[in-house]
N, C-alpha and C positions, 0 to 999 in steps of 0.2 A: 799418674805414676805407673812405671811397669811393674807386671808381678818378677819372681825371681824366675817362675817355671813355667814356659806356657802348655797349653794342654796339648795342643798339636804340633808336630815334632816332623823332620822330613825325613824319609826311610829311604832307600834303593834296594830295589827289583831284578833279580838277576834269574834269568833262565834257566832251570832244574837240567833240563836236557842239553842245553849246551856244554855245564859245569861237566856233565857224565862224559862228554864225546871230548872232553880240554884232556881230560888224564888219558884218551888214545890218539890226542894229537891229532884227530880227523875235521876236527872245529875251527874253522876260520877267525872264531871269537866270540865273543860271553855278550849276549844282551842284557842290557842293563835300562830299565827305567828308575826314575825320582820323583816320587810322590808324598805327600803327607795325610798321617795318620792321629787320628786323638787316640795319645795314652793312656786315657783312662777308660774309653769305650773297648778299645780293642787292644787289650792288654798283651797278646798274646802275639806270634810272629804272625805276619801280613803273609797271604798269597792269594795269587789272582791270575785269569786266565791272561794272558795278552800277547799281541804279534810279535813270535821274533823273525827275524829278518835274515837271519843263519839258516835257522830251521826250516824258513819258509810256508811255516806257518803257526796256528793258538797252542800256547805253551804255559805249561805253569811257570808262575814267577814267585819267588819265594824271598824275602824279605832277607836284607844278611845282616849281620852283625856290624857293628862300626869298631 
């Protein structure tokens, strides 16, 4: 039988410095990765360094809300 809540959950990753250059319009567009996290390990917003492809290179990614 399944439970009603599983512990691990899938989050998306979006580019702290793309978000910043999207409000001067100079950004081609918001990298975005989908990965999953345990809720109860890591209660707290996800971020992590990883490639974005705008930026052209390691960027923080920062976990958004749904």
């Amino acid at each position: 039988m399944a439970k009603g809540q599983d512990a691990r959950v899938r989050v998306i990753l979006e580019c702290i410095t793309c978000i910043r250059k999207s409000v001067n319009k100079k950004s081609p567009g918001i990298s975005k990765y989908i990965t999953q996290k345990n809720r109860y390990n890591t209660p707290s917003l996800l971020e992590l360094k990883k490639f974005c492809r705008y930026c052209n290179k390691h960027t923080t990614h920062r976990e958004i809300k749904k």
